[in-house]
C-alpha positions in Angstrom: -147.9 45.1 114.6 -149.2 41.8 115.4 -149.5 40.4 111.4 -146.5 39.1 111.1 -146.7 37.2 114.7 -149.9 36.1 114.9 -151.0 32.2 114.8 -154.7 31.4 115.8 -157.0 28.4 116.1 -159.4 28.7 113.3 -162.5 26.9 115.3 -162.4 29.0 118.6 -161.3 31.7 117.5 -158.0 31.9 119.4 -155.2 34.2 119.1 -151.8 34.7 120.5 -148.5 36.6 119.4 -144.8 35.5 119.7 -144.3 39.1 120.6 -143.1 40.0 124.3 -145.5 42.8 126.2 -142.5 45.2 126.8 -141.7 44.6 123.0 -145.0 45.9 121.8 -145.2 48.5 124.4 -141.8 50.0 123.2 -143.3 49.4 119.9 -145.8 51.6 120.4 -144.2 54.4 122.1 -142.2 54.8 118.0 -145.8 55.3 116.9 -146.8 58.2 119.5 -148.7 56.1 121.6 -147.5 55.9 125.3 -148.8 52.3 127.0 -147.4 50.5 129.4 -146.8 46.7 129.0 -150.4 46.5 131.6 -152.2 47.8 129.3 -151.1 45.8 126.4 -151.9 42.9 127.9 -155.2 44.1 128.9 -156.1 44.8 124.9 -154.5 41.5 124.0 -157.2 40.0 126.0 -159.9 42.3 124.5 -159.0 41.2 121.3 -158.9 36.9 122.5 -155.0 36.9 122.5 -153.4 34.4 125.0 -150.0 32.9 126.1 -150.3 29.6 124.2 -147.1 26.4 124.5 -146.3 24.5 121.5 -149.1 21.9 120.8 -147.5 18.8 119.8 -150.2 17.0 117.2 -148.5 17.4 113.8 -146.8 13.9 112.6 -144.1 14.2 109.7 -145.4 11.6 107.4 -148.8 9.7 108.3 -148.6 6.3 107.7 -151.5 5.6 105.1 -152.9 2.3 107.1 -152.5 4.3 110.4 -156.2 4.5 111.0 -156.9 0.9 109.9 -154.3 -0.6 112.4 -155.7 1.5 115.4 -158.9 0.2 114.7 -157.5 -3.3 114.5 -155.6 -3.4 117.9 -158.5 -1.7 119.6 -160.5 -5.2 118.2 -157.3 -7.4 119.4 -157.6 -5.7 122.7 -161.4 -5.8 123.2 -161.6 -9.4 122.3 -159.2 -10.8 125.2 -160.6 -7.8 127.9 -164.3 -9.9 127.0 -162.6 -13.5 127.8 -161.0 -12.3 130.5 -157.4 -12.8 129.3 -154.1 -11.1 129.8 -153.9 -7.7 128.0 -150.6 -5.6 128.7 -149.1 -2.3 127.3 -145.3 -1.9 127.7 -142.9 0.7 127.1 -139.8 2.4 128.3 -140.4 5.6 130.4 -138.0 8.5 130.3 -134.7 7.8 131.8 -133.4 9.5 134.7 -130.4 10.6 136.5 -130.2 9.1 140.1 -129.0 12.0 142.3 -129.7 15.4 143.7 -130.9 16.9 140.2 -133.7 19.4 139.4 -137.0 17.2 138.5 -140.0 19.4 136.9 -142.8 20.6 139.0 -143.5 22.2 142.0 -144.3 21.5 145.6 -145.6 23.0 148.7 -142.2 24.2 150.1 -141.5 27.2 152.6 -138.4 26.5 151.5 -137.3 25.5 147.7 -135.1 22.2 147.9 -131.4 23.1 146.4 -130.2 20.7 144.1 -127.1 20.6 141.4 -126.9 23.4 139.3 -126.2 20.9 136.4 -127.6 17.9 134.8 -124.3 15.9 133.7 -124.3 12.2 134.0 -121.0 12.2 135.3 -122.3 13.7 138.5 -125.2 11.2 139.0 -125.1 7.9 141.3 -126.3 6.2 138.5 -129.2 6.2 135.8 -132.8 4.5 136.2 -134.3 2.8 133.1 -137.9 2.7 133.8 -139.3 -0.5 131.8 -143.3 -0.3 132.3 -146.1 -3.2 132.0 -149.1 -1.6 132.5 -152.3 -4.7 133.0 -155.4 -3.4 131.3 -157.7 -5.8 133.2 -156.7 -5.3 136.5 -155.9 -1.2 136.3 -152.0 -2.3 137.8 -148.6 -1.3 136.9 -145.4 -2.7 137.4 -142.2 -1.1 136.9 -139.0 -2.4 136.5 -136.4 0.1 137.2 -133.0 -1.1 135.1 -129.2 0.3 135.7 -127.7 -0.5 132.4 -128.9 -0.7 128.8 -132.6 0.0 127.5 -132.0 -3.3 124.7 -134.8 -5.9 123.4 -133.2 -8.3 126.3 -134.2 -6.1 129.5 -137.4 -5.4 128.1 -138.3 -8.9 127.9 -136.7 -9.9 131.0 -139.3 -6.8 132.7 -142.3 -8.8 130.8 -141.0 -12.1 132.2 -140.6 -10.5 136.1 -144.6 -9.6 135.4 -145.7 -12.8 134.8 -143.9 -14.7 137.3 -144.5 -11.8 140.0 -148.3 -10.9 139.2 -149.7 -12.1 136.3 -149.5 -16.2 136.4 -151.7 -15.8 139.8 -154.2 -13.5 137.8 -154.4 -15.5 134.7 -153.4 -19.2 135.3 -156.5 -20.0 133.4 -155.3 -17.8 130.1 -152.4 -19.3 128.2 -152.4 -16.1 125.4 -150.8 -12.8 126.3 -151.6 -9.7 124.4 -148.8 -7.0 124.3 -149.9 -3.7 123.1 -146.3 -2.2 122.2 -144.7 1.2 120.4 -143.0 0.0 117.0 -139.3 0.9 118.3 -137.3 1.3 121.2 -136.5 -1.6 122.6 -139.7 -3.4 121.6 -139.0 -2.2 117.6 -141.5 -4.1 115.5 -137.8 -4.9 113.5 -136.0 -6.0 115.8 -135.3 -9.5 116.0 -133.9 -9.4 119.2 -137.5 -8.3 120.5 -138.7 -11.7 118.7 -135.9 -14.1 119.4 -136.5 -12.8 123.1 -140.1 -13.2 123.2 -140.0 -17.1 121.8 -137.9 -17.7 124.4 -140.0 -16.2 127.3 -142.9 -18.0 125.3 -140.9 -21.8 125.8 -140.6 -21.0 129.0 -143.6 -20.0 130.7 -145.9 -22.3 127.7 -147.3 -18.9 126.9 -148.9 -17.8 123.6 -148.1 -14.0 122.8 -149.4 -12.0 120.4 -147.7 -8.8 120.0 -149.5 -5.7 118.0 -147.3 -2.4 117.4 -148.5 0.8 117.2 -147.8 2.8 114.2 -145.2 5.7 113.9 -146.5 8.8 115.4 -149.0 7.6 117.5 -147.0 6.2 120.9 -149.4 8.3 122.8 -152.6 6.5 122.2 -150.6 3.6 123.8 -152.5 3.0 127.2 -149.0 3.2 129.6 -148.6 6.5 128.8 -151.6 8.0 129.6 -152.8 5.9 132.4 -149.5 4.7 134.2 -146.6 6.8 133.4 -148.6 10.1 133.5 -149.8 9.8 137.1 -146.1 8.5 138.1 -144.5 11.6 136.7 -147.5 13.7 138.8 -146.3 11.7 142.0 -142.6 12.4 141.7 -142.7 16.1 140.3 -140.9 18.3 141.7 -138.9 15.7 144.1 -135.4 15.2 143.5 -135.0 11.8 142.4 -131.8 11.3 144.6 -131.8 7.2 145.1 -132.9 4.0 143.4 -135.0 3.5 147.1 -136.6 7.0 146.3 -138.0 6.1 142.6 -138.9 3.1 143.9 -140.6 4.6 146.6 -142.8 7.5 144.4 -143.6 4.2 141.9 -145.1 2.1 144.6 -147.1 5.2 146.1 -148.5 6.1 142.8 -152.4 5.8 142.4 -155.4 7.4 141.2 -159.1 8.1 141.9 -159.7 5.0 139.2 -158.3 2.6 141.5 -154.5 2.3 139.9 -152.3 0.5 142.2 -148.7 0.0 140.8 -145.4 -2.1 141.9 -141.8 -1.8 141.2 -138.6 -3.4 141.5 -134.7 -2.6 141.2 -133.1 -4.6 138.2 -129.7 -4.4 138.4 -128.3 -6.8 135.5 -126.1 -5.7 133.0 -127.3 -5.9 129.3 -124.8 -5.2 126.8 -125.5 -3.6 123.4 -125.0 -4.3 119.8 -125.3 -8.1 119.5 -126.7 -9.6 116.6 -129.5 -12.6 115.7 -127.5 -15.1 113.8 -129.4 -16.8 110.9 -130.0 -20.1 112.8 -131.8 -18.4 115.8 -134.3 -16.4 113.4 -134.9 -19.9 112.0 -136.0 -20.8 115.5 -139.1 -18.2 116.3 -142.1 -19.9 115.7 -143.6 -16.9 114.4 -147.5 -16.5 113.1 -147.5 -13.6 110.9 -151.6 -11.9 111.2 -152.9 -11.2 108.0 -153.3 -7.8 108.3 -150.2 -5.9 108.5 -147.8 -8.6 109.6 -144.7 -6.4 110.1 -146.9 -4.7 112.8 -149.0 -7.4 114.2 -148.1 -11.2 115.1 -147.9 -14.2 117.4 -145.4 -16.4 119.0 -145.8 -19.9 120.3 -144.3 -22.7 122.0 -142.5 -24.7 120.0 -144.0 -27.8 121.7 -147.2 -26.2 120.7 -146.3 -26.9 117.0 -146.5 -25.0 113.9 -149.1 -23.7 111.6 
């Protein structure tokens, strides 16, 4: 009965079914045997069957140098950690509607709190855009919570907020930023938006930035997701995210046993979409391919700087 329905984990041994308990007990009954669903579950366990979720590990198509460029941002990111530099992985966390909707998870409650019985965006106050910098050398997070457009242009303007905010007092001494950054979204290693952006946050704080992508299919080894965005998504679960003041609140009171203290801020600037990098500004990014896999890893610097 179980044949056709049956995955497994071929190292411990594992097993579970797609098949319902009252399914298999009603199944049974055709073949003479009367069983409640109880006591199918009972010899599902007997024979290591479980309830398993969908396990998401497989990748479409694994980029052959995949490996190689892990290996070469964890060197990138271990070489400024040891001088004491700026290291800082970005990325845009899930956007939400601002209003009384259902948020996943579950509180202590004698009560359940009652919120809309639909998600549409026409019923929300408004939408949070949750751009993350997440500073590997101090364990600190800062969120910038836009209200319009997730584009190359807000992204760089939540870096920018960072520095001036936080990181110029913590690294005055270090003129070289390290970005660790997903290859698309609004950071897309293509984009030239992303670049154009970045030479001119680079002008003006006299900032060196060296940007390495992750390859596709592997935006979860990024360290934002694990260590910042994770444990804000634990602090808000199950709360209704009903105001800007509320996400802001959750983001400012997230923290863990590991010491992870993390700030936020309302950004409410529009950012339009669509525009286009003429010719003549792509001329102007002072751009240092690396060597290995430039479409993934380079640098930006002042243009006062120089070139090389």
């Amino acid at each position: 009965m179980l044949e056709d329905a049956t995955a497994g984990d071929p190292i411990s041994g594992l097993k579970w079914t797609r098949k319902t308990l009252r399914k298999l007990s009603q199944e049974l009954k055709r073949r003479g045997f009367t069983v409640s669903p109880a006591t199918v579950r009972r010899l599902l366990r007997a024979q290591d069957y479980t309830l398993r979720v969908n396990r998401k590990r497989l990748t479409k198509e694994a980029d052959p140098h995949r490996d190689q460029q892990m290996r070469y941002i964890a060197r990138q990111r271990r070489a400024f950690l040891q001088k004491g530099a700026p290291v800082i992985s970005v990325d845009t966390k899930k956007k939400e509607l601002v209003g009384p909707f259902r948020n996943a998870g579950c509180t202590w409650r004698q009560q359940p709190l009652e919120v809309l019985a639909t998600d549409f965006p026409g019923d929300a106050d408004g939408k949070a855009i949750p751009y993350g910098i997440y500073d590997l050398q101090h364990n600190t997070g800062y969120i910038v919570i836009g209200t319009s457009h997730e584009t190359a242009a807000f992204a760089v303007a939540a870096i920018r907020t960072w520095w001036l905010r936080m990181g110029r007092r913590q690294y005055a001494d270090h003129p070289h930023l390290l970005i660790e950054a997903d290859g698309g979204g609004a950071n897309s290693c293509r984009s030239w938006l992303w670049k154009t952006h970045l030479q001119a946050l680079a002008d003006e704080l006299q900032l060196t930035i060296t940007v390495t992508h992750f390859p596709p299919g592997t935006s979860k080894w990024n360290p934002i997701e694990h260590r910042l965005f994770s444990a804000i998504t634990h602090n808000w679960a199950g709360q209704p995210l009903v105001s800007y003041e509320t996400i802001l609140k959750f983001i400012r009171t997230t923290s863990t046993d590991t010491g992870l203290q993390c700030r936020a801020c309302l950004h409410r600037r529009d950012y339009p979409t669509g525009r286009k990098v003429p010719p003549q500004e792509k001329a102007q990014v002072n751009l240092v391919p690396s060597r290995i896999f430039p479409h993934w890893n380079y640098t930006l610097k002042p243009h006062n700087a120089g070139r090389e």
